[in-house]
C-alpha positions as CSV (number, residue, x, y, z in Angstrom):
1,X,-57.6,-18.7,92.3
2,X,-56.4,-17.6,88.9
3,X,-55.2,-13.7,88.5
4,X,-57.2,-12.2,86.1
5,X,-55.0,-10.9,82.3
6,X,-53.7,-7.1,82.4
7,X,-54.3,-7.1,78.2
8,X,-53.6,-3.0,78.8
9,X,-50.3,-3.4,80.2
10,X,-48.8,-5.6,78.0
11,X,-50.3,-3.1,75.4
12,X,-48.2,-0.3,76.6
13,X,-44.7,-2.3,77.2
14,X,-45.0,-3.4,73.9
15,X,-45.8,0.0,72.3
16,X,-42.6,1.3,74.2
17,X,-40.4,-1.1,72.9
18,X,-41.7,0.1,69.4
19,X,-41.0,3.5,70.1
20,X,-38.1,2.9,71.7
21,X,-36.7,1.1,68.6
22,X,-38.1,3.8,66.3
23,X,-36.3,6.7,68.2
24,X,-33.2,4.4,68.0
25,X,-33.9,3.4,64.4
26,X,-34.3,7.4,63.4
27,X,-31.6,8.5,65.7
28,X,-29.3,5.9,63.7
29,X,-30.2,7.0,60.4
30,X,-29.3,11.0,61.4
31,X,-26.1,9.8,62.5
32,X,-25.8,8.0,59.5
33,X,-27.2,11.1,57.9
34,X,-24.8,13.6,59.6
35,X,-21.8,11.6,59.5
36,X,-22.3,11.3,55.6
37,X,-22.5,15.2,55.9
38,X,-19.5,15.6,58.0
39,X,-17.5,13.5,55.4
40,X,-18.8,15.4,52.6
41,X,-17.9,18.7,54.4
42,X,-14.5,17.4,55.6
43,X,-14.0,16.2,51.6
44,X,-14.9,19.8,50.5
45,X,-13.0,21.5,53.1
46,X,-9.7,18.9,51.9
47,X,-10.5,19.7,48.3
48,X,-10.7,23.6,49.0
49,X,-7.1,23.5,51.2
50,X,-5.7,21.2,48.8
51,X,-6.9,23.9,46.0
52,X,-5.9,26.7,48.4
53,X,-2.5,25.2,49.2
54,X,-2.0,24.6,46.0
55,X,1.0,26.5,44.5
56,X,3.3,26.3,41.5
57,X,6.0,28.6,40.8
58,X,7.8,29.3,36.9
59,X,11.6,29.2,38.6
60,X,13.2,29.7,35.1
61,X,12.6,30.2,31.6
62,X,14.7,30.0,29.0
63,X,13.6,31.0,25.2
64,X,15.3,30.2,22.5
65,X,15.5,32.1,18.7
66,X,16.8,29.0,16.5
67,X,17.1,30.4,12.9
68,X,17.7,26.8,11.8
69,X,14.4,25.7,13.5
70,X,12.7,28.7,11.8
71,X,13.8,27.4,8.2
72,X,11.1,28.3,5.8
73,X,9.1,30.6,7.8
74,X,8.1,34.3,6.8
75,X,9.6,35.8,10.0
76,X,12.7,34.4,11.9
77,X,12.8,36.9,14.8
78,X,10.2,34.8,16.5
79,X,10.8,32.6,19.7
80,X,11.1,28.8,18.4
81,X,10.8,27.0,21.8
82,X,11.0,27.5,25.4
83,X,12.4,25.9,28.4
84,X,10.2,26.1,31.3
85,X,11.2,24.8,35.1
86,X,7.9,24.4,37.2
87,X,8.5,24.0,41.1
88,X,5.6,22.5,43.0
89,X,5.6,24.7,46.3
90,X,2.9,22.0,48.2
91,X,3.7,18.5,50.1
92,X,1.1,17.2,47.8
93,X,1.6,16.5,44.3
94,X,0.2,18.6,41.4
95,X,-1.0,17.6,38.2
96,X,-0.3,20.1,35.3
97,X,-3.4,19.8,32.7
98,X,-2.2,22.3,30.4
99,X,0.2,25.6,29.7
100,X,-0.5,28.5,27.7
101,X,1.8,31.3,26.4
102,X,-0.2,34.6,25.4
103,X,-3.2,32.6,26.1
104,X,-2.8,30.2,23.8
105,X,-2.7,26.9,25.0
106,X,0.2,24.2,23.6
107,X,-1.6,21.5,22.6
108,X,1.4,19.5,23.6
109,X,4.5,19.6,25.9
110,X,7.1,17.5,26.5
111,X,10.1,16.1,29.3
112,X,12.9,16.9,26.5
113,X,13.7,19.4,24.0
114,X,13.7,18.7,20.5
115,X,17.2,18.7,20.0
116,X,18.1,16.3,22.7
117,X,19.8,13.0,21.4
118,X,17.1,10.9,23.0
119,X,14.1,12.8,21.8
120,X,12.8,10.0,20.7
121,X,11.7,8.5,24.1
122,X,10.4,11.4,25.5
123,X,7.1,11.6,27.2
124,X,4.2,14.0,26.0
125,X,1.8,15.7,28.4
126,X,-1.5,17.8,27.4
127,X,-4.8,17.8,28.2
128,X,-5.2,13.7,28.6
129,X,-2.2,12.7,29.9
130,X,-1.3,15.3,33.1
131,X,1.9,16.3,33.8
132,X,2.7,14.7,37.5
133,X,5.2,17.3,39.9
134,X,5.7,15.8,43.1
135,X,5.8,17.2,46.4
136,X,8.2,19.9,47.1
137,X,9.7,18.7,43.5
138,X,10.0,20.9,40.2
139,X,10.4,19.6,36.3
140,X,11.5,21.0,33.0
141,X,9.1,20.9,30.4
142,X,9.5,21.9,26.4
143,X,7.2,23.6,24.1
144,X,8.1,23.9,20.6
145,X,6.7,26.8,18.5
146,X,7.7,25.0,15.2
147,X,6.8,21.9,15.6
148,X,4.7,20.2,13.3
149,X,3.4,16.2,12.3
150,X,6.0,16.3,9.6
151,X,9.3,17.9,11.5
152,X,8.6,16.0,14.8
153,X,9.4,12.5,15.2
154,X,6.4,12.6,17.7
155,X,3.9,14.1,15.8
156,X,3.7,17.7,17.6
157,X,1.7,20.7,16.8
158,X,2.3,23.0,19.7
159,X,1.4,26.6,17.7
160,X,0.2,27.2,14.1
161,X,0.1,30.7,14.8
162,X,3.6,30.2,16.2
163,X,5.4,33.3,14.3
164,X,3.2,35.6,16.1
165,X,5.6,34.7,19.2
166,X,7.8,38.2,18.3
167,X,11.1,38.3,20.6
168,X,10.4,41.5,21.5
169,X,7.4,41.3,22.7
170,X,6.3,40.7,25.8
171,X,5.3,36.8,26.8
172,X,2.9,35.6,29.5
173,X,3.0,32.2,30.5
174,X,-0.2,30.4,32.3
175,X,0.1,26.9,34.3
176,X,-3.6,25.3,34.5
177,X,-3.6,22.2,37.0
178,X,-5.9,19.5,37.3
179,X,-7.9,21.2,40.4
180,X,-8.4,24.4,38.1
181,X,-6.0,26.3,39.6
182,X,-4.1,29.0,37.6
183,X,-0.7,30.0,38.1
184,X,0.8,32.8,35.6
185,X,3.3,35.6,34.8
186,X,4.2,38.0,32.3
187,X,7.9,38.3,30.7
188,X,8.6,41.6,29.6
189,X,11.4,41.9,27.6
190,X,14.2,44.0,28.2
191,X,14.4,47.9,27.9
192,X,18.0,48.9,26.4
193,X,18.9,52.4,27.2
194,X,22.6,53.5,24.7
195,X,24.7,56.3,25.8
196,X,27.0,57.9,23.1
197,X,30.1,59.8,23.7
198,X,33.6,60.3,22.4
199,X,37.0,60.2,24.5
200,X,40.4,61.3,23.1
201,X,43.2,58.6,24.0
202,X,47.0,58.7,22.8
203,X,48.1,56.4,19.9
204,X,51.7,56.7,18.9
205,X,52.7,60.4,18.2
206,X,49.0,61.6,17.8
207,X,45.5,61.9,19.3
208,X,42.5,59.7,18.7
209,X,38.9,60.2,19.5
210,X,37.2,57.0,20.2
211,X,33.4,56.5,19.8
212,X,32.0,55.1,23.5
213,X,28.7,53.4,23.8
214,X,27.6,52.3,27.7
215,X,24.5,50.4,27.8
216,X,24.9,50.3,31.1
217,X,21.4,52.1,31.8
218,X,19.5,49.3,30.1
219,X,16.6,47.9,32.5
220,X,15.1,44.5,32.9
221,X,12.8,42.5,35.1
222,X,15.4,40.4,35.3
223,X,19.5,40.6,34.9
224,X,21.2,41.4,31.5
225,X,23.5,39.3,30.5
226,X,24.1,40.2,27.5
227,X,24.7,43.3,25.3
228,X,25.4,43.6,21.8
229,X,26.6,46.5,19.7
230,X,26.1,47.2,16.2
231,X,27.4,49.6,13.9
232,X,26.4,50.4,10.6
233,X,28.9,51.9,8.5
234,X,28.2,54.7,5.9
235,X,28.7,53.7,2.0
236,X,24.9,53.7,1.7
237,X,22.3,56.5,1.2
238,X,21.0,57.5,4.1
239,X,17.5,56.2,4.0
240,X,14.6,58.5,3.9
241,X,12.0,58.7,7.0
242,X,12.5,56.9,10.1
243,X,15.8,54.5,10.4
244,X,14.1,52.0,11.4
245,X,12.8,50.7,7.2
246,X,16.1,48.9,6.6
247,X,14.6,47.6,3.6
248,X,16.3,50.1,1.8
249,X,20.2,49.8,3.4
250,X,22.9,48.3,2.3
251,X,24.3,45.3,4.2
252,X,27.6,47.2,5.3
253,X,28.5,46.8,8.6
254,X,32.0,47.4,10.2
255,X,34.1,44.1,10.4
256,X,34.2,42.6,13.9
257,X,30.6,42.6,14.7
258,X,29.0,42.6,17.1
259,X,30.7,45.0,19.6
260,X,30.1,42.8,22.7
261,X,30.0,44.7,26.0
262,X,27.9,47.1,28.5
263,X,30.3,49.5,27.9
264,X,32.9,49.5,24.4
265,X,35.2,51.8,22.8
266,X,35.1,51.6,19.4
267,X,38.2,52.4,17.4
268,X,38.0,51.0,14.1
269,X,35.6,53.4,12.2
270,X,36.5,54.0,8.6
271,X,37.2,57.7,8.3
272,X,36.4,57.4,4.3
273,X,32.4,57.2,5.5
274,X,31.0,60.6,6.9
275,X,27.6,58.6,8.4
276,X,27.5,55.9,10.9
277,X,24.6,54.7,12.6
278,X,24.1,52.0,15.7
279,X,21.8,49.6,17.2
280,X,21.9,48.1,21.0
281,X,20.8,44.5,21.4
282,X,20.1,43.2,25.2
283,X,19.4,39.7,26.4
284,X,18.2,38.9,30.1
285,X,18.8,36.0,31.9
286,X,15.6,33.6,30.7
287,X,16.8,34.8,27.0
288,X,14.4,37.3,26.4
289,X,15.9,40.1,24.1
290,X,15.2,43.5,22.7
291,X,17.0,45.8,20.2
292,X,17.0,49.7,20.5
293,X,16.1,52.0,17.6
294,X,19.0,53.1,15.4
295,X,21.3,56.4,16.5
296,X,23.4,58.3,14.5
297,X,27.0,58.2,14.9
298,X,28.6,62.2,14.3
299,X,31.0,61.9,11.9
300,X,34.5,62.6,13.2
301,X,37.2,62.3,11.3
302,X,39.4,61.9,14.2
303,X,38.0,58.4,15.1
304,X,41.0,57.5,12.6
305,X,42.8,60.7,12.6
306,X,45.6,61.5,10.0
307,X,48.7,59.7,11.2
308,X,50.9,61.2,8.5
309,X,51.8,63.8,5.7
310,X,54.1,62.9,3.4
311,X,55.6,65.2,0.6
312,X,56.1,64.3,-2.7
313,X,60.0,65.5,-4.4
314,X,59.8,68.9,-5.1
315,X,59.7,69.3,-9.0
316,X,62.5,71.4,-10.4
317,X,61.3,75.8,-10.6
318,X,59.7,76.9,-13.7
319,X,59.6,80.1,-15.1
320,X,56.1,81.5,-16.2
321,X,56.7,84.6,-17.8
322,X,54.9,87.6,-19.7
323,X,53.3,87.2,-23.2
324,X,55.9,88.2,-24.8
325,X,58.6,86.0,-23.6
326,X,56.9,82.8,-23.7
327,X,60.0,81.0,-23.5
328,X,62.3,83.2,-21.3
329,X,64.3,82.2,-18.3
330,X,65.9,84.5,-15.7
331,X,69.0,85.1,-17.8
332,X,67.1,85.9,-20.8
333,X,67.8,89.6,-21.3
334,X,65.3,89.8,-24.1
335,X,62.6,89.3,-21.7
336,X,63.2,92.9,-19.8
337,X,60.2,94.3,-21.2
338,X,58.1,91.8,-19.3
339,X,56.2,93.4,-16.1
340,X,57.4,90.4,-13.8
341,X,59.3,86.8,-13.6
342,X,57.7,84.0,-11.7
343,X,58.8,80.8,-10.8
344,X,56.2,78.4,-9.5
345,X,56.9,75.2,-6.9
346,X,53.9,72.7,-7.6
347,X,53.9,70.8,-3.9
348,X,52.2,67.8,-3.1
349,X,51.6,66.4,0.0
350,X,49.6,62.9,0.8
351,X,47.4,62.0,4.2
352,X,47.1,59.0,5.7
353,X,45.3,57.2,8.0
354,X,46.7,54.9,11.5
355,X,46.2,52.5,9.3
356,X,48.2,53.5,6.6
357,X,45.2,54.6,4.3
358,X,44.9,57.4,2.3
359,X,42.3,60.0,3.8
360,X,39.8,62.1,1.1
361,X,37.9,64.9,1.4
362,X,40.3,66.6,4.3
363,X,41.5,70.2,4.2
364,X,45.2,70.3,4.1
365,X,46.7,73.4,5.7
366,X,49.8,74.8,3.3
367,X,51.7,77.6,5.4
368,X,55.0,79.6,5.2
369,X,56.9,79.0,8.5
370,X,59.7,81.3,7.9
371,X,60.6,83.7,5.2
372,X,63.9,85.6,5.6
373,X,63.7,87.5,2.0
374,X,62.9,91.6,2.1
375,X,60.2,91.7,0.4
376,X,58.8,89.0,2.5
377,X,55.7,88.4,-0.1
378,X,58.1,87.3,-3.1
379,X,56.8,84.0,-1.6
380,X,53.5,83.5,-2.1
381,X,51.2,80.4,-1.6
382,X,48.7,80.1,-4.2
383,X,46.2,77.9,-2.2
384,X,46.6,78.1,1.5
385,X,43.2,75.3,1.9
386,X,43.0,72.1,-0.2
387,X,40.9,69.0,0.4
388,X,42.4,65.6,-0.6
389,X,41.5,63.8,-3.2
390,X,40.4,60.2,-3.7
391,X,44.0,59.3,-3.1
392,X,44.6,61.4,0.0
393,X,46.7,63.9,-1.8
394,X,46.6,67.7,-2.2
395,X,48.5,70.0,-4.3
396,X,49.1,73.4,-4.0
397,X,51.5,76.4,-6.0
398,X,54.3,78.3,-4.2
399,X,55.2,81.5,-5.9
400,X,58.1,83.7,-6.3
401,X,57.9,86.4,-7.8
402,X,59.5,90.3,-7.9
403,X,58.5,93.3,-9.6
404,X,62.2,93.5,-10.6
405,X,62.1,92.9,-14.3
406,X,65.4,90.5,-13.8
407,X,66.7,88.2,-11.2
408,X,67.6,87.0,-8.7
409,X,63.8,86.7,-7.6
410,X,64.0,85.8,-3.4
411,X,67.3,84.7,-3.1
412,X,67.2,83.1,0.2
413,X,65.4,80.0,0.6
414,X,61.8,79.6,2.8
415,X,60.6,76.6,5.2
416,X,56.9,75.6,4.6
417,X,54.7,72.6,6.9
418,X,51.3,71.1,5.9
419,X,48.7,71.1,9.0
420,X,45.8,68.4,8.5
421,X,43.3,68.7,11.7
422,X,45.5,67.9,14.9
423,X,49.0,66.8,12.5
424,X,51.2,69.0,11.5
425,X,53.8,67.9,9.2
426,X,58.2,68.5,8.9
427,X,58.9,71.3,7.2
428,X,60.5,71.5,3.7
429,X,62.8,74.1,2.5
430,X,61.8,75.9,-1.0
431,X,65.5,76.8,-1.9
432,X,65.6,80.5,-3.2
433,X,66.7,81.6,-6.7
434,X,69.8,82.9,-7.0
């Protein structure tokens, strides 16, 4: 006896199968789905690290003022390139896409600088052609502010607004990668700070002032390592307004220049110029540089004080007497009507400078030192004060003279010195007339 067919069963094995293999079909496809997901996340969260980790740092820069490289331009106290070392702080390698200083972006960089002997082979980087740092490793890289299609043997044009790249201004520099990361800083230049005083110091048988200038309060966001003194001297107008239009100064600066130093002591000041006036230059360590306003300099005319008085021979005594003996002496009897005799001394005497150069426009000093004669004021000097002339020399008149209408006028002979500032000269004897 044949079983009869269970058409339902088989029904309902085969439609769980088919649902089986549907749950199995969909429950591949979201773990396709979510994988996918996962991979995407776990590329996101790879990209975000690798942006987040990230990190370049400016080690050192160095600038560079070539007035060679600035040939031609209007304005030569402009930055013409810059040396820049880039570390990559990451174990994954960075791409540099671009760099921009004051926000302007070079259009081209290079491995070398322009002045390198191999120039010729060196590689270009900008916005096509990435600069590659690898991990943990750093590179120098070149901009040049001058560079143009015609200069460069590779065809560079960093900046055409290049002059506007002052030296004393202040510089920011901004690294762009290839993951949009941006990695900047800002270069101040230094802030020079002069102090001005003057110090005495022996030299030979006198005293000296010296001018000292300490720079030594200067400040920088980085080290000084340099500091440069200038000194103006006077043989030009002093210009009107602030000192800072030196369109209208005269190129005269004293020999030697510049005073290098934090701290100098300036000795070699011409005492023939009554106005001085200075300037302090400072460089930091990545070559950024700044120059202070100009100071006065007091004059002082011991800065090269006189070093000696010298007197001229003593011209023989002549006799000045009344109208009517115009050509009396002291044993001319016929002159005993006149009120008085007087002999005059004409005296000379010449200053000069440590360095052996005569000094104008400084009071001499003429005194009597000792006068034995009764009356004592049959000596007389004339002019006690006289400034030098353009030779260094005053003159002044000794007098002797006596009521008495016959001689001998002061028989006994006086000593007399010369005083200029801290010198004070021998003495000279006036013989007396006898």
């Amino acid at each position: 006896m044949t079983a009869p067919k269970n058409e339902a069963a088989v029904s309902v094995i085969i439609g769980t199968l088919l649902l089986i293999l549907i749950t199995v079909t969909a429950a591949a496809g979201l773990a396709l789905m979510v994988s996918q997901m996962q991979k995407d996340e776990m590329n996101r969260q790879t990209h975000l690290n690798a942006v987040k980790n990230e990190n370049i740092t400016i080690l050192n820069v160095a600038f560079e003022n070539n007035q060679t490289e600035w040939s031609g331009m209007t304005n030569s106290q402009n930055w013409s390139s810059v040396k820049l070392t880039l570390v990559n702080m990451n174990i994954d390698a960075v791409r540099v896409m671009g760099i921009a200083i004051n926000d302007r972006y070079a259009l081209n960089f290079t491995d070398k600088s322009r002045m390198d002997p191999s120039v010729s082979s060196r590689t270009i980087f900008n916005s096509t052609n990435y600069l590659t740092i690898p991990a943990t490793g750093s590179r120098d890289v070149y901009i040049d502010f001058v560079a143009n299609a015609t200069e460069d043997p590779a065809g560079l044009v960093d900046y055409p607004l290049a002059q506007y790249f002052g030296v004393g201004n202040p510089q920011n520099i901004k690294i762009a990668t290839s993951l949009t990361n941006f990695f900047e800083t800002t270069l101040k230049p230094p802030n020079p700070v002069y102090k001005m005083s003057t110090d005495s110091e022996p030299f030979a048988s006198v005293q000296r002032d010296v001018l000292v200038l300490d720079g030594s309060g200067s400040t920088s966001d980085n080290s000084i390592v340099r500091w440069n003194w200038t000194i103006y001297d006077g043989s030009f107008t002093i210009p009107p307004g602030n000192w800072t239009e030196t369109w209208n100064w005269s190129d005269h600066i004293v020999g030697g220049q510049p005073f290098p130093g934090k701290t100098v002591r300036i000795t070699s000041l011409n005492n023939n110029n009554q106005f001085y006036r200075g300037s302090l230059a400072v460089t930091d360590s990545i070559g950024m540089t700044a120059t202070s306003d100009y100071f006065a300099i007091p004059p002082d005319n011991q800065y090269n004080p006189p070093a000696s008085i010298q007197w001229d021979p003593i011209p023989n005594a002549y006799l000045v007497s009344g109208p009517d003996c115009p050509e009396s002496s002291p044993g001319n009897t016929s002159c005993i009507f006149n009120p008085f005799y007087q002999w005059n001394r004409v005296i000379n005497a010449t200053l000069y400078d440590l360095n052996n150069n005569p000094i104008k426009d400084t009071p001499i000093i003429f005194t009597i030192d000792n006068n034995p004669n009764i009356p004592q004021n049959c000596f007389s000097i004339v002019q006690m004060a006289v400034n030098t002339g353009s030779e260094g020399k005053a003159s002044t008149t000794i007098t002797q003279s006596n009521i008495t209408p016959a001689p001998p006028v002061c028989p006994q002979g006086v000593t007399i010195h010369a005083q200029a500032g801290k010198l004070i000269s021998p003495t000279i004897l006036i013989p007396g007339i006898t």
